[in-house]
C-alpha positions as CSV (number, residue, x, y, z in Angstrom):
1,X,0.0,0.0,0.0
2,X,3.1,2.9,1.1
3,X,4.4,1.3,-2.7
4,X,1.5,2.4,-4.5
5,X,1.3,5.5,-2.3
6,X,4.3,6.1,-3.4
7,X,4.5,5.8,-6.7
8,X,1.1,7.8,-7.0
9,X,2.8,10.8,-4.8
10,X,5.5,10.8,-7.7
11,X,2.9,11.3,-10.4
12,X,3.8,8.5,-12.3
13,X,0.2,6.5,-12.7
14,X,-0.8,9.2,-14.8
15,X,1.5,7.5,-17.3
16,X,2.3,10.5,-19.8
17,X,2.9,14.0,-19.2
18,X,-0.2,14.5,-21.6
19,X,-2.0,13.1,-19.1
20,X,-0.2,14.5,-16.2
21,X,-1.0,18.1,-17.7
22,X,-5.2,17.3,-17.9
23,X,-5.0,16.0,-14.5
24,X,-3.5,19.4,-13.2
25,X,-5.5,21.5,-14.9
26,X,-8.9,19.5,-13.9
27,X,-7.6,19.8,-10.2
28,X,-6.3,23.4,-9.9
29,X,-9.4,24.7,-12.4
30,X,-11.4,23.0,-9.8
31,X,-9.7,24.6,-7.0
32,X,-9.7,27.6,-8.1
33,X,-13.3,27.6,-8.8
34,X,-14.1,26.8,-5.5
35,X,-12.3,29.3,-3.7
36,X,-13.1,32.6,-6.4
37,X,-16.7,31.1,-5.5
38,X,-16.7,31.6,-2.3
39,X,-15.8,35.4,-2.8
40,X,-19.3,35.9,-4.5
41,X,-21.7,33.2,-3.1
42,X,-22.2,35.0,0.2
43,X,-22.6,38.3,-1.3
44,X,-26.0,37.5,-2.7
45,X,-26.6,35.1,0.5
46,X,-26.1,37.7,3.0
47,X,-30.2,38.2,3.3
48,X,-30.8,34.5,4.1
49,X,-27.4,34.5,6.5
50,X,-28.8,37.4,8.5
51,X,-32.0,35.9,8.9
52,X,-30.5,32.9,9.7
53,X,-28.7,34.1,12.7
54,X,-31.1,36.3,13.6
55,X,-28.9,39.2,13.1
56,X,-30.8,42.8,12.1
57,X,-29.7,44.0,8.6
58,X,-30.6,47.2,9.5
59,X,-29.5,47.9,13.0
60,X,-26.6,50.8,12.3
61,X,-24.3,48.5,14.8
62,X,-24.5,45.8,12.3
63,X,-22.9,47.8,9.2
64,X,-19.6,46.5,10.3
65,X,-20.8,42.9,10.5
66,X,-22.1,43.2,6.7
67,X,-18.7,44.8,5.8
68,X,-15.9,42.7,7.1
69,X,-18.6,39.4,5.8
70,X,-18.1,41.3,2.6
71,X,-14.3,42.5,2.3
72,X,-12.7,40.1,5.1
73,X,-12.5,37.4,2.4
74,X,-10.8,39.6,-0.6
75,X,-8.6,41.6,2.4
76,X,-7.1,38.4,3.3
77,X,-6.5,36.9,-0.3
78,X,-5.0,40.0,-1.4
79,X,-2.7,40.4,1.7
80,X,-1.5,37.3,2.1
81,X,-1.3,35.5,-1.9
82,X,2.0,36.7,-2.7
83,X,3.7,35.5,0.3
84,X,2.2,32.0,-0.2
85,X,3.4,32.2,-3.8
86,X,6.8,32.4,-2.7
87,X,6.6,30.0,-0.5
88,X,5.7,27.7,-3.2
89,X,8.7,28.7,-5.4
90,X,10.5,27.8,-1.5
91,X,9.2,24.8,-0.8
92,X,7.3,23.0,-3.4
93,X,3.9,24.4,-5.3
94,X,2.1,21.2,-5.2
95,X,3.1,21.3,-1.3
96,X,1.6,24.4,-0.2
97,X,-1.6,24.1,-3.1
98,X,-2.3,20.9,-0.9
99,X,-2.5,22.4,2.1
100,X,-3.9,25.2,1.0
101,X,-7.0,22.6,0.0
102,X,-6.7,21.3,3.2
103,X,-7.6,24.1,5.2
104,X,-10.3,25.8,2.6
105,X,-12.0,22.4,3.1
106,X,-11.9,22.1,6.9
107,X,-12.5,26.0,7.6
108,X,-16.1,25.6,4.8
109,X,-17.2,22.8,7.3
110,X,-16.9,24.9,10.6
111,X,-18.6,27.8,8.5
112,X,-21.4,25.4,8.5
113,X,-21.6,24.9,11.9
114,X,-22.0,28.0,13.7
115,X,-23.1,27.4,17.1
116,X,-23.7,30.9,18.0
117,X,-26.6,33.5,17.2
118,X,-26.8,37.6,16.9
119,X,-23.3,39.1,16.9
120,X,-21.2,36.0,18.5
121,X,-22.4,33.9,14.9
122,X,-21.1,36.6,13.0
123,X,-17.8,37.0,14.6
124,X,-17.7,33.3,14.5
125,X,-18.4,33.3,10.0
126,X,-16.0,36.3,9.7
127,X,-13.4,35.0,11.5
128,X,-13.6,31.5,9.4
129,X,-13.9,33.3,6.3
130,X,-10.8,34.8,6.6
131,X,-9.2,31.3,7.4
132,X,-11.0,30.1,4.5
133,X,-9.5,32.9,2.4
134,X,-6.0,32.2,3.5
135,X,-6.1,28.5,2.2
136,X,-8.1,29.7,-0.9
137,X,-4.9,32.0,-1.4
138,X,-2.8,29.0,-1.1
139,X,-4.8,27.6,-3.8
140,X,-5.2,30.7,-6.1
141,X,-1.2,31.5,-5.5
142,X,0.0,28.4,-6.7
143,X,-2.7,26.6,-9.4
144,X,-1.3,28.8,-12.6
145,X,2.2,28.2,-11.7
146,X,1.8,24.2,-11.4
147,X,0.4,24.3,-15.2
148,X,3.0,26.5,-16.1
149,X,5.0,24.0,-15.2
150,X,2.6,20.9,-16.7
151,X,2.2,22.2,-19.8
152,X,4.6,23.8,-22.8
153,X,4.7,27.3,-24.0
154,X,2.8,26.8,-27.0
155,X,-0.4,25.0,-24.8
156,X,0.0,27.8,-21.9
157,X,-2.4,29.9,-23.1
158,X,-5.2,27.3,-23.5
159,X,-4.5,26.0,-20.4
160,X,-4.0,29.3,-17.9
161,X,-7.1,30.6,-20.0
162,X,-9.1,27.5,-18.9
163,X,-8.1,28.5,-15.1
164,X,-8.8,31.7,-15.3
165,X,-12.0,31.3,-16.9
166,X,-12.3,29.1,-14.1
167,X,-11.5,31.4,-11.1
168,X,-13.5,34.6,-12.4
169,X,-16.2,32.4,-13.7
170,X,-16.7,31.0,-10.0
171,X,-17.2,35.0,-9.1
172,X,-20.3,35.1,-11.2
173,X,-22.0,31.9,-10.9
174,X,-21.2,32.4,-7.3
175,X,-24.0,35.3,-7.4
176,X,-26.6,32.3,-8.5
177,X,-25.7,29.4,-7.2
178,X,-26.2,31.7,-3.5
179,X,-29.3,33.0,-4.5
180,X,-30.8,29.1,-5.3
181,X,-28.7,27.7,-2.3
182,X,-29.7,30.5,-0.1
183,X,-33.3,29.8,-1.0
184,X,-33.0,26.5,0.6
185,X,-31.0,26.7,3.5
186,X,-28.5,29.6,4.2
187,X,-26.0,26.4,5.7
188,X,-26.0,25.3,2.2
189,X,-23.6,28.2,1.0
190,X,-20.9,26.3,2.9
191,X,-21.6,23.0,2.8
192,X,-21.1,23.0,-1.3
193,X,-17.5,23.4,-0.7
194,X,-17.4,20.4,1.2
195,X,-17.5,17.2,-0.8
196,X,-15.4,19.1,-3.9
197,X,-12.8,19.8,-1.2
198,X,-12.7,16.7,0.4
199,X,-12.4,15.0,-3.3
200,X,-9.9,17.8,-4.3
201,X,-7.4,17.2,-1.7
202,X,-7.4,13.7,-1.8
203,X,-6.8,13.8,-5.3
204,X,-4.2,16.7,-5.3
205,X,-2.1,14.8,-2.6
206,X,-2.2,11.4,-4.9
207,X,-2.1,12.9,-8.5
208,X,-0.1,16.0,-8.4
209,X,3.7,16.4,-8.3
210,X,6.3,19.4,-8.4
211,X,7.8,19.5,-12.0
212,X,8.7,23.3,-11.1
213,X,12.3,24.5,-10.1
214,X,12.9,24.8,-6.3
215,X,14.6,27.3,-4.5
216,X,15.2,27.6,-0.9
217,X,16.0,30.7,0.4
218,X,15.7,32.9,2.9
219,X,12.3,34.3,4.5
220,X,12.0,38.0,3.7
221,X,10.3,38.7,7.0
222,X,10.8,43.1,7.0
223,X,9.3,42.3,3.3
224,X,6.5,40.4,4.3
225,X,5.8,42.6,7.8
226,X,5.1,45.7,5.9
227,X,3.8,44.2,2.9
228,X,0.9,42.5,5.1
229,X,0.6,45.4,7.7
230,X,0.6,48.2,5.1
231,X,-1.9,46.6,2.7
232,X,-4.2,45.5,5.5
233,X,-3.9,49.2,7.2
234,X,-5.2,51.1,3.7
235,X,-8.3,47.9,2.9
236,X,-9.2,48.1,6.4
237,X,-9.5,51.6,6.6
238,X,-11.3,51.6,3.1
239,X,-14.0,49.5,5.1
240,X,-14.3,51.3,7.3
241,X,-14.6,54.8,5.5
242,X,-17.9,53.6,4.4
243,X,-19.6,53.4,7.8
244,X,-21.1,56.7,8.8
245,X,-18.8,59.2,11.1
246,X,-19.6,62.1,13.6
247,X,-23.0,63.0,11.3
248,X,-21.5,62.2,8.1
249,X,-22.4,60.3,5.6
250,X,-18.9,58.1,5.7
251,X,-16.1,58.0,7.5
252,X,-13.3,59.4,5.7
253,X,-13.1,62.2,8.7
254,X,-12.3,59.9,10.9
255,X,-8.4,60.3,12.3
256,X,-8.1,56.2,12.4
257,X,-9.2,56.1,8.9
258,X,-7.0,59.1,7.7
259,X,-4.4,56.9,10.1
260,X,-5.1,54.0,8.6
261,X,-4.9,54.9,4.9
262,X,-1.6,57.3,5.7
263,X,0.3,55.0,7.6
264,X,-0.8,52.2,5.1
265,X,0.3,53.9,2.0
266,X,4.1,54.4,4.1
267,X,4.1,51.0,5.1
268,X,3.6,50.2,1.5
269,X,7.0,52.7,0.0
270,X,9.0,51.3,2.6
271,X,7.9,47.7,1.5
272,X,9.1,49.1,-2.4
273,X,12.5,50.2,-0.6
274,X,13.2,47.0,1.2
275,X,12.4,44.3,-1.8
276,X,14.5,46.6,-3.7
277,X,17.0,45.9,-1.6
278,X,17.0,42.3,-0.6
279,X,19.1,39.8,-2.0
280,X,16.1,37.3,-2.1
281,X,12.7,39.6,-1.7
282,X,8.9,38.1,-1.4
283,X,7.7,40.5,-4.0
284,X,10.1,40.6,-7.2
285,X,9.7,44.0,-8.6
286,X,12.5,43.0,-11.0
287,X,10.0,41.5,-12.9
288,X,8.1,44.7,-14.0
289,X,11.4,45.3,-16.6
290,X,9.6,42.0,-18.1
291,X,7.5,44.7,-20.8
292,X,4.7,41.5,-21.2
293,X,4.3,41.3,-17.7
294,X,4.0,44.5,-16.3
295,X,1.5,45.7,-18.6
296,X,-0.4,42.7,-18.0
297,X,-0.3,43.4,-14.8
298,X,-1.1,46.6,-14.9
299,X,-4.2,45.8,-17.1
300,X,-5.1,43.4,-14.4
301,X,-5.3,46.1,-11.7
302,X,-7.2,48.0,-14.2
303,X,-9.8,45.9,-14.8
304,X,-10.5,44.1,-11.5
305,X,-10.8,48.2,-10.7
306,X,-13.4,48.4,-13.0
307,X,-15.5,44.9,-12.7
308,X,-15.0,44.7,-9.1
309,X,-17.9,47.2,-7.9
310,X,-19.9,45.5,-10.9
311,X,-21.8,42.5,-9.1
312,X,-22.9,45.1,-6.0
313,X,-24.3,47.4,-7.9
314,X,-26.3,44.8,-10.0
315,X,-27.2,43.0,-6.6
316,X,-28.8,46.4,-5.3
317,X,-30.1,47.7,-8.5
318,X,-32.4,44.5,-8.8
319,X,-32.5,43.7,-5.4
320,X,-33.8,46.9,-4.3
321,X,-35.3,48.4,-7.1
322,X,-36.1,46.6,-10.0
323,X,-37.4,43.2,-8.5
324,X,-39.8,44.6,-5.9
325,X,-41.4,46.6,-9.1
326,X,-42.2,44.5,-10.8
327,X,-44.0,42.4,-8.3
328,X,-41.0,40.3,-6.6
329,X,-41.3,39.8,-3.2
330,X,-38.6,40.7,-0.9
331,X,-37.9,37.5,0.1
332,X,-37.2,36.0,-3.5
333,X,-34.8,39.0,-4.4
334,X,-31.8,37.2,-4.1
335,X,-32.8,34.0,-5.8
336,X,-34.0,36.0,-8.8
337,X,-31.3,38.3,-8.7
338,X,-28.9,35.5,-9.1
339,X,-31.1,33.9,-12.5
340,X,-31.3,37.6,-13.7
341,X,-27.8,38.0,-13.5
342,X,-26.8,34.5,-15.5
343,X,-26.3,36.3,-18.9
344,X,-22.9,37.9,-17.4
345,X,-21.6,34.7,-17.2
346,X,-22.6,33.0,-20.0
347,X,-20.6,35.4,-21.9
348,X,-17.9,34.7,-19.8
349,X,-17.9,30.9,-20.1
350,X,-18.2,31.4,-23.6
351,X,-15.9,34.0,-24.9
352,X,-13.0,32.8,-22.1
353,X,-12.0,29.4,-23.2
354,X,-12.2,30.5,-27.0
355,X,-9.6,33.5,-26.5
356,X,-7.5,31.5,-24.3
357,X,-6.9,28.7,-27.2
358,X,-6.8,31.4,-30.2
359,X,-4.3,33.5,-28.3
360,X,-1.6,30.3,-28.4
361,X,-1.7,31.1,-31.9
362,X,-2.3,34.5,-32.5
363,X,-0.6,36.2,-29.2
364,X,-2.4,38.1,-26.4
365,X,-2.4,41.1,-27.4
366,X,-5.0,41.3,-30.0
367,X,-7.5,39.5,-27.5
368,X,-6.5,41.6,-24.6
369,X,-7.1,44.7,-26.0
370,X,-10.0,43.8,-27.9
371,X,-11.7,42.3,-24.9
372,X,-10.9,45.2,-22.4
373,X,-12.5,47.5,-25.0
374,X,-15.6,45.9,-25.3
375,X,-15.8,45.6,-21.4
376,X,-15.4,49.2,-21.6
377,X,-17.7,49.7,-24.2
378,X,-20.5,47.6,-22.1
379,X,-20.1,50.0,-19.0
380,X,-21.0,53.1,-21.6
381,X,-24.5,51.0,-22.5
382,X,-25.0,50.5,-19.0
383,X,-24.8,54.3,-18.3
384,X,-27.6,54.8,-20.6
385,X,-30.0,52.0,-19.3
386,X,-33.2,53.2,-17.7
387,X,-33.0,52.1,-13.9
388,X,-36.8,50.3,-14.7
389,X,-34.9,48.7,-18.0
390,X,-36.2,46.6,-20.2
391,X,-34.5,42.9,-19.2
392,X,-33.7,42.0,-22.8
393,X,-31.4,45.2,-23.1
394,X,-30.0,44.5,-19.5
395,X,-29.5,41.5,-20.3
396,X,-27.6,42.2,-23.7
397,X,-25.2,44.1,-21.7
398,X,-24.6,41.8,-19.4
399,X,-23.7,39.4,-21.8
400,X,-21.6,42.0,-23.7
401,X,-19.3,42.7,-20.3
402,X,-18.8,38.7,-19.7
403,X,-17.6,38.6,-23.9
404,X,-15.6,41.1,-22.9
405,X,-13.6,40.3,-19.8
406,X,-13.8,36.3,-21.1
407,X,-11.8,37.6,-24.2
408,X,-9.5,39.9,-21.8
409,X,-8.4,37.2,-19.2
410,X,-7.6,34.0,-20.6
411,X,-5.1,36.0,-23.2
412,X,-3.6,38.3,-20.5
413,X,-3.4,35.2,-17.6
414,X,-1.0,33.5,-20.4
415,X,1.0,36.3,-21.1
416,X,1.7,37.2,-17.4
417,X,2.7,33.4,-16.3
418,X,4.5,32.9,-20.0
419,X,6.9,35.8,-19.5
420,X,8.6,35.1,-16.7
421,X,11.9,32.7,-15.7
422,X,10.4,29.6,-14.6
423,X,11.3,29.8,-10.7
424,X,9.4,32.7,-10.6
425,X,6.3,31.4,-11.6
426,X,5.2,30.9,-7.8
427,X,5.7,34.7,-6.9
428,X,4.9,36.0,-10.0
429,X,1.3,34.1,-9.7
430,X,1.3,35.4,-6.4
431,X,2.0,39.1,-7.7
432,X,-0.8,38.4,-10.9
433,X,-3.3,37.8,-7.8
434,X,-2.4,40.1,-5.7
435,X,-3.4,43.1,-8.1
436,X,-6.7,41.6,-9.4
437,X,-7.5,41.5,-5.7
438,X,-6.3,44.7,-4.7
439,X,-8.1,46.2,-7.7
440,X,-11.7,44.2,-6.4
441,X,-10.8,45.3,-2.9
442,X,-10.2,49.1,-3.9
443,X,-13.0,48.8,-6.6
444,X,-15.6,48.1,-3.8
445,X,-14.2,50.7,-1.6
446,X,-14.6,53.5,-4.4
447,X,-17.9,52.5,-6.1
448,X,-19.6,52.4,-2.7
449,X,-18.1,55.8,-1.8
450,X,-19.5,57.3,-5.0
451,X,-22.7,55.6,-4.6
452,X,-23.1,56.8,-0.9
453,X,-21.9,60.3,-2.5
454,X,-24.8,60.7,-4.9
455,X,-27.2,59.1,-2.2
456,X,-26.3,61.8,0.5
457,X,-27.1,64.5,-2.1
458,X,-30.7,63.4,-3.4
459,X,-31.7,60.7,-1.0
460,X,-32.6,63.2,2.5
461,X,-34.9,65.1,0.9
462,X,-36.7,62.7,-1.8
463,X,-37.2,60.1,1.4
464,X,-38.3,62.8,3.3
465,X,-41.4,64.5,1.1
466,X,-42.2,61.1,0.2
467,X,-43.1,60.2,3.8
468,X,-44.6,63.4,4.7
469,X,-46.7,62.7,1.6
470,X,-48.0,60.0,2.6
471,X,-49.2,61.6,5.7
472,X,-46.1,60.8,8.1
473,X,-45.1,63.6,10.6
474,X,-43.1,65.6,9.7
475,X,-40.7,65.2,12.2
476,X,-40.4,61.4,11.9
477,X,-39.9,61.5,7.9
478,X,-37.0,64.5,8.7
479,X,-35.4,61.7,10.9
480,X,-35.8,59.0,9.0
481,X,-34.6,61.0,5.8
482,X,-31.7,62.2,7.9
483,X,-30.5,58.8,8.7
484,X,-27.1,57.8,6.8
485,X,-28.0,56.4,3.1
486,X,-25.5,53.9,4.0
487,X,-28.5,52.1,5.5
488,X,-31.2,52.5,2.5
489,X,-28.3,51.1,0.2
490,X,-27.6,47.9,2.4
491,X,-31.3,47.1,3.1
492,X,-31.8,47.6,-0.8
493,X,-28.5,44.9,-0.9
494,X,-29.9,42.7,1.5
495,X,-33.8,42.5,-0.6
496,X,-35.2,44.4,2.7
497,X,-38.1,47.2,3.1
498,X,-36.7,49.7,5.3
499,X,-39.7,51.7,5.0
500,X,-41.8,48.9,7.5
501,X,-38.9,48.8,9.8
502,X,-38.3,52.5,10.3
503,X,-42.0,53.4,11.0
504,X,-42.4,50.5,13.2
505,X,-39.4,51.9,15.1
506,X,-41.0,55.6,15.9
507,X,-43.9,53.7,16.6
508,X,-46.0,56.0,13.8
509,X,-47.2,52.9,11.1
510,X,-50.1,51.7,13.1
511,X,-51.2,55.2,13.4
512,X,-51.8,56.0,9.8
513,X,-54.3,55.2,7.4
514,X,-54.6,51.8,6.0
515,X,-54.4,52.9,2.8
516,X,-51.4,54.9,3.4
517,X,-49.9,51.7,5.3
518,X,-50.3,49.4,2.4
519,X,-48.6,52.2,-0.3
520,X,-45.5,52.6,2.1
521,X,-44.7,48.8,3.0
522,X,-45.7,47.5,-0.3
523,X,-43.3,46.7,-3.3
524,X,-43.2,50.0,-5.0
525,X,-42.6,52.9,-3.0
526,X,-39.4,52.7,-1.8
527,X,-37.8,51.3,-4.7
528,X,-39.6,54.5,-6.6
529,X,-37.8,57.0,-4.0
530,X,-34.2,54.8,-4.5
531,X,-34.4,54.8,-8.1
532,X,-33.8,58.4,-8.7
533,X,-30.9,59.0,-6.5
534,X,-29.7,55.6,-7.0
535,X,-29.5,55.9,-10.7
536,X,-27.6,59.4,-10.5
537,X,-25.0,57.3,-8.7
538,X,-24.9,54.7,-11.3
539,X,-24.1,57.2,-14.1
540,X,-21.0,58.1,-12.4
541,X,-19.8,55.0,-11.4
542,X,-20.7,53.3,-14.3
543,X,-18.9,56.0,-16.1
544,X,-15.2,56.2,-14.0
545,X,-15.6,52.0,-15.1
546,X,-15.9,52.3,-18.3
547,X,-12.8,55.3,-18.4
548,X,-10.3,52.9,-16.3
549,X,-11.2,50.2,-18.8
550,X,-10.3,52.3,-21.8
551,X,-7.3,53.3,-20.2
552,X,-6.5,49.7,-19.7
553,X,-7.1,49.1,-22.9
554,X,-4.5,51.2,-24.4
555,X,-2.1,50.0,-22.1
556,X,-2.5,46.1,-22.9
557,X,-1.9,47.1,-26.4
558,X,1.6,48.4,-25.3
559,X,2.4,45.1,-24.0
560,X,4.0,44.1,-27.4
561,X,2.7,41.6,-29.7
562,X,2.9,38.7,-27.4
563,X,4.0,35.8,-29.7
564,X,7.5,35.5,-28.6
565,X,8.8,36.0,-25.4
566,X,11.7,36.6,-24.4
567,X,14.0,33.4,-22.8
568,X,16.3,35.6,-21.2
569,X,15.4,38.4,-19.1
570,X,18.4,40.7,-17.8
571,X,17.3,42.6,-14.5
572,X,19.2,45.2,-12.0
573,X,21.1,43.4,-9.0
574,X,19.3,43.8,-6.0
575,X,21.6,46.4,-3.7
576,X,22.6,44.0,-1.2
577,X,24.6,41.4,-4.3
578,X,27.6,42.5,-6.2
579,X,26.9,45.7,-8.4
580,X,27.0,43.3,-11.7
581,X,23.7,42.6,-13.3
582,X,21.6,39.8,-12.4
583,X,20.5,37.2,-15.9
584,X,17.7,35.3,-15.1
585,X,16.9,32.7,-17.6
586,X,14.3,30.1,-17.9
C-alpha cells in the first residue's frame, strides 16, 4: 500500500505527461473555482445569513458585520497571496496548493456549523472566512504556476485561460448558485465546498507532483511585515470609511481612517525600498522590466478596478429596485437576482475558453485589447439603461461585459505566467493575484463611496417628502430622511423594506391610514424613491468603469505583440549582491 502511495505521490500513474498536464489543470481549475466562488456566493446570500442568525440587517451596529462578511475574504487573499506564492517557489507548489485545499475544506465545514446567534455567529463566519481565504490564497497563488510547469509554451495559453476562466467564472456563478442555495437553506452556501474539497485534496495529494524549479531561500520577514501590515492598514480603513462618522455620511473624517490609509500607504513605499534591496525579496519588482508582464499586470489592476464594484451594484439595482417593481417579493430578491444575472456569465464561459486557445496562436495582445474595450464599451451602454430597464437590453449588456472580460483574461493570464523565468512562476502568480485582488478590494471601496456620495445628495430630501406625503409627521420623515443612506443602500443589498422597519421603530405605522400603510410597505414605494438617486449614482460610477477600462485598454496594447517571449530576461542586481547585473533565464 506505502508502494503504490508512493508511486502515485511521484505522479507517475498518470502515465504521460499528456495526461499528467489534464490531470493538473482538472484539479487546480477546480480549486480555483471553488475558492473565487466563495468570494461571491455569500454576497448574494447575505439576506438569508442574517435571517438565519437572527442578526438585524438594519441595526446601524451591524454595518460592520455586513462589511468585514463582505471584504474580510478579498482583504485576506489580497494580503496574504504573494507570500504564499513564494513559498511555493520555497518549498514545493504542489506542497503548499495541498495544504492550501486542506484548510479551505476544513474552515467551509466549521462555516457550516456556527453554534452561536446575533453578533457572536457573525464573529464566528468572519473569523472562518478569513481562514478560508488564507487556504483559498494557497490555492489561487499556486494553481497557474503548477500548469506552467505541466504544460509547454505553445499550450500555456489554453491551459491558464481555462483556469482563469475558471476562477473569475466561479465569481459570477457564485451570485446564482447563493441565490438558489440560499433559497434553501443559508447552511447550504458552505456545505457545497465540502464534498469538492474533500475529493480535491485527496486527489491533489495522490495525482499532483512538483515539476517546477525549487529554490530555498531565505524568508523575507521586514518584506512580508510591511507588505501585510501596510496593505491591510489602507483595505481596512477603506472599510471602514464607508460606515457613517460624527454625522457624516462616511467615515473618511475619521483620524483612524485618515491613520489608517496614511500610515498604510508608508508602510507600503518602505515595502518598495526593502524588496529593492534584498538579496532574495517576497515581491520581485524586478520582474516589471519584463515589458509583457507589467502591462499585463497593470491591465489586471485595471480591470479588476473596473469589474470589481460591478456584481454590488447589479445586486442592489435588482435587489432593491427593479425586483420589488415588478412584483417580486422581498424575500425571493436574491434567488431572482442570481437567474437575472446568468447572462454575465454565459458570456464569460463562452468568450473565455475560446480567447485562451486562439491566443496560443495569435498572441495576447489582440484579444487583450480587444476584450478590455468591449468591457469598456459595455459600462458606456450601462450608463444609458433606464433604472426600470427593459431585461432583454439589461441582459444584452450583461452578456456584452462577460464577452468582454472572457476575451480579456484567458489572453492576459498566459501572457503574465508565459513571461517570466520559470522559478518565478510561484511569486509572479502570487504578484498576478495580488493586483486583481487589490483592484476588487479598492473597486468596492470607491464605487460604494460614489454611490453613498450621490445618495447623501438626493436621498434626505426625496425620502423625506415622500413620507410626509403619505401623511407621516413631519418630524419622523425629517429623521428618517436624515439617517445615513448607508443604511437604505444595504437594506436595498440585502432584498429588505426599510420603510416597514423605520416606521415600526417611531412607533407611527399603526397610526396612519390603512391605505397609506399598504402604499409605504408595499413593493413599489421605496424602490420608486431609490431609483432616482440611485440611478444618479450609477451614471457616475458606471462612467469612472468604463474610463479605467479604456485606459487599460491602451495600455494592454503596449504590452507588445505577445507571440514571442523573451527566454532571457536581464534585471538590476538587487543592492545587497555585487553591483554586476543579475540574468535570469528560464
Amino acid at each position: 500500500m506505502t508502494t503504490v502511495a508512493a508511486r502515485l505521490r511521484r505522479g507517475t500513474s498518470p502515465g504521460t505527461p499528456d495526461r499528467y498536464r489534464w490531470v493538473a489543470l482538472t484539479n487546480t481549475t477546480m480549486a480555483v473555482f471553488m475558492a473565487s466562488l466563495d468570494g461571491s456566493i455569500v454576497l448574494i446570500s447575505m439576506p438569508a445569513i442574517f435571517r438565519g442568525i437572527h442578526l438585524d440587517p438594519l441595526a446601524p451596529a451591524n454595518i460592520v458585520f455586513l462589511l468585514w462578511m463582505i471584504m474580510g475574504y478579498r482583504l485576506v487573499q489580497s494580503v496574504f497571496v504573494v507570500a504564499v506564492g513564494k513559498f511555493g517557489d520555497m518549498f514545493g507548489r504542489v506542497r503548499i496548493y495541498n495544504s492550501g485545499f486542506l484548510v479551505f475544506t476544513i474552515s467551509s465545514v466549521l462555516l457550516s456549523f456556527d453554534p452561536a446567534r446575533g453578533a457572536p455567529a457573525a464573529l464566528w463566519l468572519i473569523g472562518w472566512r478569513l481562514v478560508q481565504a488564507f487556504g483559498g490564497s494557497m490555492l489561487t497563488a499556486n494553481s497557474q504556476a503548477i500548469l506552467t510547469d505541466a504544460f509547454p509554451r505553445e499550450r500555456r495559453g489554453f491551459a491558464l485561460g481555462i483556469n482563469q476562466v475558471a476562477g473569475l467564472a466561479g465569481m459570477f456563478i457564485g451570485l446564482t448558485a447563493g441565490g438558489l442555495l440560499a433559497a434553501w437553506d443559508w447552511r447550504s452556501v458552505f456545505w457545497v465546498n465540502v464534498p469538492v474539497g474533500i475529493v480535491g485534496t485527496l486527489w491533489a495529494y495522490f495525482m499532483l507532483r512538483d515539476n517546477g524549479e525549487r529554490h530555498p531561500g531565505r524568508m523575507d520577514w521586514w518584506g512580508n511585515l510591511t507588505f501585510a501590515v501596510g496593505l491591510s492598514a489602507v483595505l481596512i480603513a477603506i472599510t471602514f470609511g464607508l460606515q457613517p462618522y460624527g454625522g457624516q455620511p462616511m467615515g473618511w473624517a475619521n483620524p483612524w481612517v485618515i491613520a489608517g490609509l496614511a500610515g498604510g500607504v508608508l508602510l507600503l513605499a518602505v515595502f518598495v525600498w526593502i524588496e529593492l534591496s534584498v538579496a532574495d525579496p517576497m515581491f520581485e519588482l524586478r520582474l516589471f522590466k519584463i515589458r509583457a508582464f507589467a502591462f499585463g499586470n497593470v491591465t489586471r489592476f485595471g480591470g479588476s478596478l473596473a469589474q470589481g464594484g460591478l456584481q454590488f451594484m447589479l445586486v442592489i439595482w435588482l435587489q432593491g429596485i427593479w425586483l420589488p417593481l415588478h412584483g417580486f417579493s422581498y424575500a425571493s430578491t436574491p434567488l431572482w437576482a442570481g437567474i437575472l444575472m446568468l447572462p454575465l456569465t454565459c458570456g464569460f464561459l463562452i468568450a473565455g475558453p475560446v480567447s485562451g486557445a486562439l491566443s496560443d496562436r495569435f498572441g495576447a495582445r489582440l484579444f487583450a485589447t480587444t476584450g478590455m474595450i468591449v468591457f469598456g464599451l459595455s459600462f458606456v451602454g450601462l450608463i444609458f439603461l433606464p433604472v426600470d430597464f427593459p431585461y432583454w437590453l439589461f441582459a444584452a449588456l450583461l452578456g456584452l461585459n462577460g464577452i468582454g472580460m472572457g476575451m480579456y483574461s484567458a489572453p492576459n493570464s498566459a501572457a503574465i505566467m508565459s513571461s517570466v523565468p520559470a522559478r518565478y512562476r510561484g511569486v509572479a502568480s502570487g504578484m498576478r493575484a495580488t493586483f486583481q485582488n487589490s483592484g476588487t478590494s479598492l473597486s468596492i471601496g470607491v464605487f460604494f463611496s460614489l454611490m453613498i456620495a450621490g445618495l447623501a445628495s438626493t436621498l434626505p430630501h426625496t425620502l423625506t417628502s415622500g413620507l410626509i406625503a403619505h401623511g407621516v409627521p413631519h418630524e419622523v420623515a425629517a429623521k428618517i430622511g436624515g439617517l445615513p443612506p448607508v443604511s437604505s443602500l444595504f437594506a436595498a443589498m440585502l432584498g429588505t423594506n426599510p420603510v416597514k422597519y423605520l416606521l415600526d421603530s417611531y412607533h407611527v405605522l399603526a397610526g396612519l391610514p390603512a391605505a397609506a400603510q399598504a402604499a409605504l410597505t408595499g413593493h413599489t414605494f421605496f424602490p420608486h424613491l431609490l431609483s432616482g438617486p440611485f440611478h444618479d449614482g450609477l451614471v457616475i460610477v458606471f462612467s469612472v468603469s468604463a474610463a479605467i477600462a479604456l485606459i487599460s485598454a491602451a495600455a494592454s496594447a503596449m504590452r507588445g505583440t505577445g507571440v514571442a517571449v523573451d527566454s532571457e530576461v536581464r534585471l538590476p542586481a538587487a543592492r545587497t549582491q555585487p553591483a554586476s547585473a543579475t540574468t535570469i533565464k528560464e
